[in-house]
C-alpha positions as CSV (number, residue, x, y, z in Angstrom):
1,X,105.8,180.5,249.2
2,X,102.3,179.9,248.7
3,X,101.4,183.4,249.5
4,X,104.3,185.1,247.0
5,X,103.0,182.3,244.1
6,X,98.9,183.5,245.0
7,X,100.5,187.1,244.8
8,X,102.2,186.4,241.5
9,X,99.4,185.2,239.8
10,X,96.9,187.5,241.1
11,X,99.1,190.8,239.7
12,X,99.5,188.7,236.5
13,X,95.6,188.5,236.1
14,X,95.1,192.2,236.9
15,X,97.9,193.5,234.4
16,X,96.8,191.3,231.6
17,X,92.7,192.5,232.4
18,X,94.2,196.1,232.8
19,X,96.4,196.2,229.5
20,X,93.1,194.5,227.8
21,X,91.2,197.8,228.8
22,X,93.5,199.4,227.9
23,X,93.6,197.9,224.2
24,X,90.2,198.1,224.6
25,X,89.9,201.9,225.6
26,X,92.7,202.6,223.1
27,X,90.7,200.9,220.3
28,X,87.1,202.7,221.1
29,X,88.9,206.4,221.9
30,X,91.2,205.6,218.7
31,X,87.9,204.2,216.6
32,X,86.4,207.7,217.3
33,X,89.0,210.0,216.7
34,X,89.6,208.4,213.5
35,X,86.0,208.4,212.3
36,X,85.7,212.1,213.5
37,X,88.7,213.1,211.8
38,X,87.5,211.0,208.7
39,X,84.3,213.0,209.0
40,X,85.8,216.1,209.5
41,X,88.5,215.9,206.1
42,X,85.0,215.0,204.2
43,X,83.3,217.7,205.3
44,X,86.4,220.4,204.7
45,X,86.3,219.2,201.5
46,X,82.5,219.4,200.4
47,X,82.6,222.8,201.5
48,X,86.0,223.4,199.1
49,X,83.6,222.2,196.7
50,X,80.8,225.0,197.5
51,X,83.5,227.3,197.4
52,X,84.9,225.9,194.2
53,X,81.3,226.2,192.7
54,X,79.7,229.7,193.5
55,X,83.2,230.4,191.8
56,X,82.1,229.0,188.4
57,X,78.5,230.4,189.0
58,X,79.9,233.4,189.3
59,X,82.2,233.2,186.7
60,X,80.2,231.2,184.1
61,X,76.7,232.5,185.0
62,X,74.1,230.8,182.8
63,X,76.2,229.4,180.6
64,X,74.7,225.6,180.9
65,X,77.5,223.8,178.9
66,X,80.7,225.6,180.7
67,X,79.1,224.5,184.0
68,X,78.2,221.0,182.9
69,X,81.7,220.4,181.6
70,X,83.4,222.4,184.7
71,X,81.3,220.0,187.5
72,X,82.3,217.1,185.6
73,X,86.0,217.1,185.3
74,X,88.3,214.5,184.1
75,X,90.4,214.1,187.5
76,X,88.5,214.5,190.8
77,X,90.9,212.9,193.4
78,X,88.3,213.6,196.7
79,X,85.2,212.7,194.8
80,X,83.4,215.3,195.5
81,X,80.1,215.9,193.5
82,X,78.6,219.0,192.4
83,X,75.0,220.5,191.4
84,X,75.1,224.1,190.7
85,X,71.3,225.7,190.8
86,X,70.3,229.9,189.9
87,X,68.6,231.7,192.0
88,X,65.4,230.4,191.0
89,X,66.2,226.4,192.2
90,X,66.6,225.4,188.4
91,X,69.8,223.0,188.2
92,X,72.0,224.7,185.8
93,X,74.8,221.8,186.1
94,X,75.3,218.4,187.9
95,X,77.9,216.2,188.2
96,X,76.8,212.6,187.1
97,X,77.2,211.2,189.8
98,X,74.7,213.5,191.6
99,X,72.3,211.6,189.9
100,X,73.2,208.5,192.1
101,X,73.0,210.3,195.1
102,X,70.8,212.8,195.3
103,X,66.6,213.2,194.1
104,X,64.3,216.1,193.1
105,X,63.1,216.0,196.9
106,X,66.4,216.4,198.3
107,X,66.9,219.4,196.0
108,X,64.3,220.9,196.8
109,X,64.9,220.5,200.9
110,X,68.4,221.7,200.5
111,X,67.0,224.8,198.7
112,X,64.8,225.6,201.4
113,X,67.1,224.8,204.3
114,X,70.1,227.0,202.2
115,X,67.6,229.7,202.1
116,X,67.2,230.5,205.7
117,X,70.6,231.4,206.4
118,X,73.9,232.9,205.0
119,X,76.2,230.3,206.5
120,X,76.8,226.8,204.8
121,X,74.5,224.5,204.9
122,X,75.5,220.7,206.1
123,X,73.9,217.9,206.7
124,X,75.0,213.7,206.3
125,X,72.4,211.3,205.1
126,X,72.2,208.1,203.9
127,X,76.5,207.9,204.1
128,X,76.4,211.1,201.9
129,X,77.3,214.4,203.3
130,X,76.2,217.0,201.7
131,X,76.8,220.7,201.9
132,X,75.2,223.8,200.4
133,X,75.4,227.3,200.1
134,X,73.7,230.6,198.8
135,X,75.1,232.9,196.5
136,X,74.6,236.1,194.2
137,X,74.6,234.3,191.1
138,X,73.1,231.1,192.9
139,X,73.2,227.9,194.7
140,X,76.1,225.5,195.0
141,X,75.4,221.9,196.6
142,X,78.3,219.4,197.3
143,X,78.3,216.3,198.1
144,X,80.9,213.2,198.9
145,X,79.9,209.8,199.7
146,X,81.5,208.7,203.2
147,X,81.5,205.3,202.4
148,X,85.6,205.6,201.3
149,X,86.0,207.4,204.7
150,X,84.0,204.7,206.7
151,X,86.2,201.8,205.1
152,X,89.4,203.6,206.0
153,X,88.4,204.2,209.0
154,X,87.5,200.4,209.8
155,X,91.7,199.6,208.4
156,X,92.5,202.3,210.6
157,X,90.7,200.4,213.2
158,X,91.9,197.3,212.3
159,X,95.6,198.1,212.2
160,X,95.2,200.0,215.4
161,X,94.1,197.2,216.9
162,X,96.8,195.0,215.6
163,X,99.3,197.5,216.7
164,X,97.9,198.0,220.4
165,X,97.7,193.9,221.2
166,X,100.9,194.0,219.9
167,X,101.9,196.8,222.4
168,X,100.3,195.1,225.0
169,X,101.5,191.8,225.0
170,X,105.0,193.6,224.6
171,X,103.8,195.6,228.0
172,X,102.7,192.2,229.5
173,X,105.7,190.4,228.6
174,X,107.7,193.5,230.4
175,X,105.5,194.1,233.4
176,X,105.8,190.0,233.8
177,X,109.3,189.7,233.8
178,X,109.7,193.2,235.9
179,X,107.1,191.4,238.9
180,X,109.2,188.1,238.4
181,X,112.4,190.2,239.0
182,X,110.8,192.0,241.8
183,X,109.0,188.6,243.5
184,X,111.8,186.1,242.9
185,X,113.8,188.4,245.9
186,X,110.8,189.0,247.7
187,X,109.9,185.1,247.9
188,X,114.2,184.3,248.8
189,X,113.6,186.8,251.9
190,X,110.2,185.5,253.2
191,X,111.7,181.6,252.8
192,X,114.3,182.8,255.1
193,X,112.0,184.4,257.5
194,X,110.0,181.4,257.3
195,X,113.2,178.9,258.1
196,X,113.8,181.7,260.8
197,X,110.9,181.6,262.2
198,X,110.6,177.9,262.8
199,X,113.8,178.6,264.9
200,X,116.8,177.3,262.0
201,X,119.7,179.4,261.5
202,X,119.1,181.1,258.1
203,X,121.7,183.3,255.7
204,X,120.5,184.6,252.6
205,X,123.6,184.1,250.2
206,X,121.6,184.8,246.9
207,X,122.5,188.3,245.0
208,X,119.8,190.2,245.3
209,X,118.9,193.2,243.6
210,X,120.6,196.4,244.8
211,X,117.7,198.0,245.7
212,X,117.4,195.0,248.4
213,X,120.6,194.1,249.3
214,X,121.0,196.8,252.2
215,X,117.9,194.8,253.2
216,X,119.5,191.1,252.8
217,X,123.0,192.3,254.7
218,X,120.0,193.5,257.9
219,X,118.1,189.9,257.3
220,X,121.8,188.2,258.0
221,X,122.5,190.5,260.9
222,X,119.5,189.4,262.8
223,X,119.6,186.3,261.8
224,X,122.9,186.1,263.8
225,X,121.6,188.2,265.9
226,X,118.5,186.0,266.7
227,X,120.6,182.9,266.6
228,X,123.2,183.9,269.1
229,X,119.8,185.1,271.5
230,X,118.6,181.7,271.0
231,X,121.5,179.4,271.9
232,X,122.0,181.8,275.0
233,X,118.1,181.1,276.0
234,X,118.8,177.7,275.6
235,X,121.8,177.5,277.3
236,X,120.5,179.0,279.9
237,X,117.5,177.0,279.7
238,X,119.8,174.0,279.7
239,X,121.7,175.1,282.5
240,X,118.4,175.8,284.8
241,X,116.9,172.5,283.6
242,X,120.4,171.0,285.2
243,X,119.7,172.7,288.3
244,X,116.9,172.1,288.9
245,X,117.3,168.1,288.3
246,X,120.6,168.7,290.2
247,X,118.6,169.8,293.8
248,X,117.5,167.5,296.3
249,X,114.5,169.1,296.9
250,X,111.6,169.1,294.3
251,X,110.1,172.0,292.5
252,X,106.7,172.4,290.6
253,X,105.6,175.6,289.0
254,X,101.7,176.3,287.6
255,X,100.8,179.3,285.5
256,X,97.4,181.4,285.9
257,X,95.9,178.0,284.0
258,X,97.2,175.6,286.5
259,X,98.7,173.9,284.1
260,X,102.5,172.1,284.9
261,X,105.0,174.8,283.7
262,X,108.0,172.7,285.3
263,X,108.3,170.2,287.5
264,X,111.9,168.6,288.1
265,X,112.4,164.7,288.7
266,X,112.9,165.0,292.6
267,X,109.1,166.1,292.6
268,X,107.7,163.5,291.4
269,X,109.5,161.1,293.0
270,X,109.2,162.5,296.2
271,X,104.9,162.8,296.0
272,X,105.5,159.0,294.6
273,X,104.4,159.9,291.4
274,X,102.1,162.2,288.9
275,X,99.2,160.0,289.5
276,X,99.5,160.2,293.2
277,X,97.2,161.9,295.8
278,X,100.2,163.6,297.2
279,X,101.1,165.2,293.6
280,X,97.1,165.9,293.4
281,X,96.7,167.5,296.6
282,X,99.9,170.2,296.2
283,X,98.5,170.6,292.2
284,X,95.2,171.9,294.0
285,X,97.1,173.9,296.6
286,X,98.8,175.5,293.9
287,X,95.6,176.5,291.7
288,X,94.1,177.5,294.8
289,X,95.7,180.1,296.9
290,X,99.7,180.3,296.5
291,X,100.6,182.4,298.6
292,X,99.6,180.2,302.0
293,X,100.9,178.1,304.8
294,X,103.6,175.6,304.6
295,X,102.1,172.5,304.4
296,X,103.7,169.2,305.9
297,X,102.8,165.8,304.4
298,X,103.2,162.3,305.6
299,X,104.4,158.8,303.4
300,X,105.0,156.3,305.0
301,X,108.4,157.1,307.2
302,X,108.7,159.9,305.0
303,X,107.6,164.0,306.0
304,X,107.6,166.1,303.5
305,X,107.4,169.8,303.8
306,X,106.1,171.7,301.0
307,X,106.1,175.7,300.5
308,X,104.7,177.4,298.9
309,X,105.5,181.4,296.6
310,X,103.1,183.1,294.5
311,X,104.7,184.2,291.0
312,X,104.3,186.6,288.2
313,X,102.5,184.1,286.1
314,X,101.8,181.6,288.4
315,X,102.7,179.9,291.5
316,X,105.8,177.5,292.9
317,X,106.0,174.6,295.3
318,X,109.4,173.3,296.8
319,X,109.1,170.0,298.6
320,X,112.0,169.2,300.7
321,X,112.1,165.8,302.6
322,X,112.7,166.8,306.3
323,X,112.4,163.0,307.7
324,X,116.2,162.9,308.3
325,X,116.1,166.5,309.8
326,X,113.7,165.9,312.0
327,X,114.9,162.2,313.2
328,X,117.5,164.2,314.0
329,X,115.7,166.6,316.1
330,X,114.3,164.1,317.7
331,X,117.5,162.2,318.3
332,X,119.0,165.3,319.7
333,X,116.5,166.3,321.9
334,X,116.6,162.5,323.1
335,X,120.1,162.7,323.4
336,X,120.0,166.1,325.6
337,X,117.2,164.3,327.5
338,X,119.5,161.1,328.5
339,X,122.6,163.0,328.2
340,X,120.6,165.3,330.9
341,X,119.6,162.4,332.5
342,X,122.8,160.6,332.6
343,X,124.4,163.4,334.6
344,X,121.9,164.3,336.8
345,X,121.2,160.3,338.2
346,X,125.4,160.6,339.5
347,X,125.6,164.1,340.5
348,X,122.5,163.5,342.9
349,X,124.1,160.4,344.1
350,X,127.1,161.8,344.1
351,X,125.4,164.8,346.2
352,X,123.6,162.9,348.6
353,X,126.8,160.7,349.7
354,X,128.6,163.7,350.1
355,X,126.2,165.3,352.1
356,X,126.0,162.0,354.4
357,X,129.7,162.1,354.7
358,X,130.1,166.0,355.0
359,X,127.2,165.8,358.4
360,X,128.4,162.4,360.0
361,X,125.7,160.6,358.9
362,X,128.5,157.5,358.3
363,X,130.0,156.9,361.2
364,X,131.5,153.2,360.5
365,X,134.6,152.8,358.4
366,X,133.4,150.3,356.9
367,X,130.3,152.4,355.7
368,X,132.2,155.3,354.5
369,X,134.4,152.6,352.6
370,X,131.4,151.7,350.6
371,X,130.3,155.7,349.8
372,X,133.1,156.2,348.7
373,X,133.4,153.0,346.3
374,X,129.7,154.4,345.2
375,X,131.3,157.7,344.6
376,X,133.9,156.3,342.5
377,X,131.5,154.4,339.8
378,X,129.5,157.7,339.4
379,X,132.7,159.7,338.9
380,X,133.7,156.8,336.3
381,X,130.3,157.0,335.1
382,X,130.5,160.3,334.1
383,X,134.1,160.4,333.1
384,X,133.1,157.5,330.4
385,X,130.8,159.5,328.8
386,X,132.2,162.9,328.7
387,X,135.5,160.9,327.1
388,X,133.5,159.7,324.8
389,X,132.3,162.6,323.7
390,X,135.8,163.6,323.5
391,X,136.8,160.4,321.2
392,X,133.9,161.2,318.5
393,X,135.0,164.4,318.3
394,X,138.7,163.6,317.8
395,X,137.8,161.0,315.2
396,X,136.3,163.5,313.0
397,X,139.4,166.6,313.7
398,X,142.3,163.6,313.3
399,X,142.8,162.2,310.0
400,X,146.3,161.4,310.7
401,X,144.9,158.8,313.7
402,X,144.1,156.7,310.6
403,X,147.0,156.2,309.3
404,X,147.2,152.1,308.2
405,X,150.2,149.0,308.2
406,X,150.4,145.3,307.9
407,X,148.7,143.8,311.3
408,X,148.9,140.5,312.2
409,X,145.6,139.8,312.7
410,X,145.6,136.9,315.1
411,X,148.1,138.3,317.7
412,X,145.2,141.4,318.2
413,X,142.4,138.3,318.4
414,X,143.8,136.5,321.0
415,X,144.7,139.7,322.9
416,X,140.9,140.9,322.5
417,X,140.1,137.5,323.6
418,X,141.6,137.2,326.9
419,X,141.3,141.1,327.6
420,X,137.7,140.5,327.3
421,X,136.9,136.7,328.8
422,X,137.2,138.5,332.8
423,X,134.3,141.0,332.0
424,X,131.7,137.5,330.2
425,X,133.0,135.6,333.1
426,X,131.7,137.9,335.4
427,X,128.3,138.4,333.5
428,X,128.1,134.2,333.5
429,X,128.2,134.8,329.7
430,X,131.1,132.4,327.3
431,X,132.9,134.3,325.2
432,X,134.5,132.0,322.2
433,X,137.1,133.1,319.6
434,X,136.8,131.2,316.4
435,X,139.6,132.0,314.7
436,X,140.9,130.1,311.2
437,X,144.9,128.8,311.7
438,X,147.5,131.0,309.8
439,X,145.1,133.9,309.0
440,X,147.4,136.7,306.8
441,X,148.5,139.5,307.3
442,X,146.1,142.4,307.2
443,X,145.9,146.4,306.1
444,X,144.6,148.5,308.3
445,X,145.3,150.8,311.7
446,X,145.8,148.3,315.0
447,X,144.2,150.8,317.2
448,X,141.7,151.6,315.3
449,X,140.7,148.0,314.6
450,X,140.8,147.2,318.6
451,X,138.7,150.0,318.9
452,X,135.7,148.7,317.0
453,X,136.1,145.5,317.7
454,X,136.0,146.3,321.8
455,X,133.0,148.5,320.8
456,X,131.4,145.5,319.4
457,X,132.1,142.9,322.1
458,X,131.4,145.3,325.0
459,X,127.9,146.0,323.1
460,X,127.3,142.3,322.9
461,X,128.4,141.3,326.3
462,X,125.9,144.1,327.7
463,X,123.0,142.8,325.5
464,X,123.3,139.6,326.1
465,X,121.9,137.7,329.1
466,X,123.5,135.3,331.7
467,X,124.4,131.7,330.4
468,X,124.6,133.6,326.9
469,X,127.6,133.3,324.1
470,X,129.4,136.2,322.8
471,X,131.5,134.7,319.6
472,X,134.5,136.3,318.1
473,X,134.6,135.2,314.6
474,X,137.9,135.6,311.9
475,X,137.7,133.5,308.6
476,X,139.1,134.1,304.9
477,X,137.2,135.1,302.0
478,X,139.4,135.6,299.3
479,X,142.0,138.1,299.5
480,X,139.8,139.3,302.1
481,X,139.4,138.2,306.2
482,X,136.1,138.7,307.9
483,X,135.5,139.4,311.4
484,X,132.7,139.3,312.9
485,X,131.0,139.5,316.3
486,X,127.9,137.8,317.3
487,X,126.2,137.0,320.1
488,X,122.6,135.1,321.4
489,X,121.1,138.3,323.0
490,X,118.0,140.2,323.0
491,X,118.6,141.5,319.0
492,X,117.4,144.1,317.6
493,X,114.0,144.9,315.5
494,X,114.1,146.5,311.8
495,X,114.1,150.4,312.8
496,X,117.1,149.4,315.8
497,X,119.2,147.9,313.2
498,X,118.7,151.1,310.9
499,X,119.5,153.7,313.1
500,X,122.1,151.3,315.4
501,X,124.6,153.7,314.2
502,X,122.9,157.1,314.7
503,X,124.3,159.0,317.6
504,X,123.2,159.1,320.7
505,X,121.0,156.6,319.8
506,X,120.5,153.2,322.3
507,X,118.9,150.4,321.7
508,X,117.3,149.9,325.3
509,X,116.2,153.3,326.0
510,X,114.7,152.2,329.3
511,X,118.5,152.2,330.4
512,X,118.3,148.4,331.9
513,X,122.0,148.7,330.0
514,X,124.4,152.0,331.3
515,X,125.9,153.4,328.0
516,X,125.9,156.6,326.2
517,X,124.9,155.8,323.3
518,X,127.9,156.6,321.4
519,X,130.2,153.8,320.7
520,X,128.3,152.3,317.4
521,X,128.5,155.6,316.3
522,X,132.3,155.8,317.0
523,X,132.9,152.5,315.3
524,X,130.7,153.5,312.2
525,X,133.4,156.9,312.3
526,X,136.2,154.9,312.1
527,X,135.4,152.2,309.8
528,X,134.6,155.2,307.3
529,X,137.8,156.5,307.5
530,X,139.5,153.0,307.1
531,X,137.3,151.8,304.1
532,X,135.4,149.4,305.5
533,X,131.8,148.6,305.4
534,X,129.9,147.0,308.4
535,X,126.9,144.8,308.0
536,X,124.8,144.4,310.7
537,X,122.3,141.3,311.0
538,X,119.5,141.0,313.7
539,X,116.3,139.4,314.8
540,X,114.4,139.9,318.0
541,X,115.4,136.9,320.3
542,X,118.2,135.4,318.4
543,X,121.0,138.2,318.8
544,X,123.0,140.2,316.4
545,X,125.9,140.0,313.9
546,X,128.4,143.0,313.4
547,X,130.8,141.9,310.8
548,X,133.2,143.6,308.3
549,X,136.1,142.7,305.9
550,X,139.8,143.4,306.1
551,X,141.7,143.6,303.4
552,X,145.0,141.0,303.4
553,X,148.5,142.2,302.4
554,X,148.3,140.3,299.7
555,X,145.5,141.7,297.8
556,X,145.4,144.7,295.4
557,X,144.3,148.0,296.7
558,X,140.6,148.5,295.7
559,X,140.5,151.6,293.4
């Protein structure tokens, strides 16, 4: 707008300087032609007047008195004097108002000038132009003042010059409204490419001039054109900003400047911030050379590993936190190892008492008795774990195992409890059931719930010492019962309790207890599948809790 308005007023200060020169030229080339034409008419007619007085020379000759009275004639509309001299230079006849005009002098030079040629003489003096010429019967000067001629040449001027500022302002006043017409349109479409620019959806709904409408309906097609480019970029910018928040693992790009292109919120949190040394160290990794070794960073109990891909403009990191992956590496290798373990402590046993037995090495009955009793408990040994096994592996393939019904709760209790109270006995441990009176009815799957809660106690009779108390545990809590199992064993420290539940995982991996390291993880299976939520409390020394709520026939299904 500022541009178009600086434009406006520029052309208007070069039309109005160029119609003043040309006023000005006008005038001056005007001025001269007038003056010349002027001169010219007064110089045709002094030499009508030479003409006009050889004539009377010729016809009057010496006759003084016809001449005086012809050169001085009542009517003389161009005012042209006269002075007729004979041959000799003696003035025969003047007009009187030669007298005025002219002196002996000047005579006499005229006569000498006239005499050196045939042609007529002129010559302007003093605002007088004068003429002479030579003939038979004598010499015949005329004169006419220019002094009329120079006055109507200055009106001439004078109304010329009215007439051509009048002209010009009339040209202004045209060539004005002509560039308003033609910048008004001009100044609608750069507004619009201004608007467009900045990125607004612009139509130009003025009426242009035809001349520019083809070039207004073009304007509106880009703009649409633009407009629809532009919400696709930013939907799709949208949509990749939603991705990349959307991914677990974190991305930050760099240009050629190593400077952040984009960086989405699991990047930063997962080098603990933008002001870290973490985020630091990848930013220089980045700037440095791209196109290198993964690179695996430590915080805390977290790994992070980090690659890294060179791009067009710039360079790209994905971080991608591998703790859980590679606990689980660990775990599994672990697992293989005991697993390994586990079946290779009863098959040698179980090799070596068949060997004794196959060569006769047992020659009492009473010995072989005892082998095979030994053989037995590895065979049961390994049967437990590879049903186990078996029973993860069903949990997750069965959903319809899960299937749930109103339980009464203190029936299964008291079954538990005296299924259980042989194996504490033996192990010198108590095992107590503390049970509320009338406990309600409860919603879940009777197998299942034996299960986990065998699970439990078999994990706390195993961890707990001789002389020890394992304590089944049933009380209400609104429309809810907790049970709970807890014992005054060894307990667990902060990273047991965490991974309690992980499979394969055991708690005494020096194997001072037999187990495979599955049943936690078979509970934690199955109390997913029936809703419920176990919390597990522990402290080195002073045993664990396992506990988790049922929910009672009378309460409303949690949505």
């Amino acid at each position: 707008m500022r541009k178009l308005k600086r434009f406006t007023k520029t052309m208007s200060i070069t039309l109005g300087v160029c119609l003043l020169l040309f006023a000005v030229t006008l005038y001056a080339v005007s001025s001269g032609l007038a003056r010349a034409a002027l001169q010219r008419l007064a110089e045709n007619e002094a030499n009508q007047g030479v003409q006009d007085g050889l004539r009377l020379l010729d016809r009057y000759g010496m006759d003084s008195e016809a001449l005086e009275k012809a050169v001085n004639p009542e009517l003389n509309p161009s005012e042209v004097f006269l002075v007729l001299l004979d041959t000799e230079g003696n003035v025969l006849a003047a007009a009187e108002r030669a007298e005025a005009y002219l002196e002996q002098a000047d005579i006499a030079s005229l006569i000498g000038a006239v005499s050196k040629t045939n042609d007529t003489y002129v010559r302007a003096q003093n605002g007088i132009l004068i003429t002479a010429k030579h003939g038979d019967s004598g010499i015949a000067i005329a004169g006419k003042s220019l002094r009329a001629s120079m006055r109507a040449a200055v009106g001439f001027r004078s109304l010329l010059l009215q007439y051509a500022l009048l002209a010009a302002a009339v040209l202004a006043v045209a060539l004005l409204l002509l560039t308003v017409r033609i910048v008004q349109p001009v100044d609608t479409l750069v507004n619009a490419a201004e608007r467009l620019s900045e990125g607004e959806m612009v139509e130009i709904s003025e009426k242009l001039p035809v001349e520019l409408r083809p070039l207004g309906r073009a304007f509106n097609q880009s703009s649409q054109r633009l407009a629809r480019s532009m919400g696709e970029l930013t939907r799709e910018r949208d949509t990749l900003s939603q991705v990349l928040e959307g991914l677990d693992e974190g991305v930050l790009a760099v240009d050629r400047s190593g400077d952040v292109l984009r960086e989405n919120q699991a990047a930063v949190r997962l080098l603990g911030g933008r002001g870290s040394k973490e985020y630091g160290t990848v930013l220089e990794c980045l700037r440095g050379t791209p196109d290198r070794e993964p690179l695996q960073i430590q915080l805390d109990e977290r790994t992070l590993l980090i690659l890294f891909r060179p791009l067009a403009d710039g360079a790209l990191a994905v971080m991608r936190d591998v703790t859980e992956a590679e606990r689980l590496e660990r775990t599994r290798r672990d697992y293989v190892a005991n697993v390994s373990h586990e079946l290779r402590t009863p098959l040698s046993s179980m090799r070596g008492l068949t060997e004794a037995l196959r060569d006769g090495l047992v020659e009492k009955e009473e010995e072989r008795q005892r082998y095979y009793g030994m053989l037995l408990n590895e065979v049961m040994r390994l049967s437990r774990l590879v049903n186990d096994l078996l029973e993860l592996s069903s949990l997750q393939a069965n959903p319809a195992a899960f299937e749930t019904e109103e339980v009464d709760l203190t029936e299964i209790l008291y079954e538990l409890h005296g299924r259980m109270q042989p194996l504490t006995k033996k192990k010198g441990e108590e095992l107590v059931l503390d049970a509320e009176e009338n406990l309600p009815t409860v919603i879940t799957n009777e197998d299942r719930l034996l299960q986990i809660l065998t699970i439990f106690l078999d994990n706390a009779v195993k961890f707990t010492p001789a002389g020890g108390t394992v304590t089944l545990t049933a009380a209400r809590e609104g429309r809810y019962v907790r049970l709970s199992v807890r014992d005054t064993g060894t307990g667990m420290d902060a990273y047991t309790v965490r991974h309690a539940f992980d499979r394969f995982h055991q708690a005494d991996p020096s194997h001072g207890a037999a187990g495979s390291g599955l049943g936690l993880a078979i509970a934690r299976e199955i109390a997913q599948r029936l809703n419920l939520h176990i919390l597990v409390h522990s402290e080195i020394g002073h045993g664990s809790d396992f506990s988790f709520l049922l929910r009672t026939s009378e309460s409303v299904p949690l949505a």
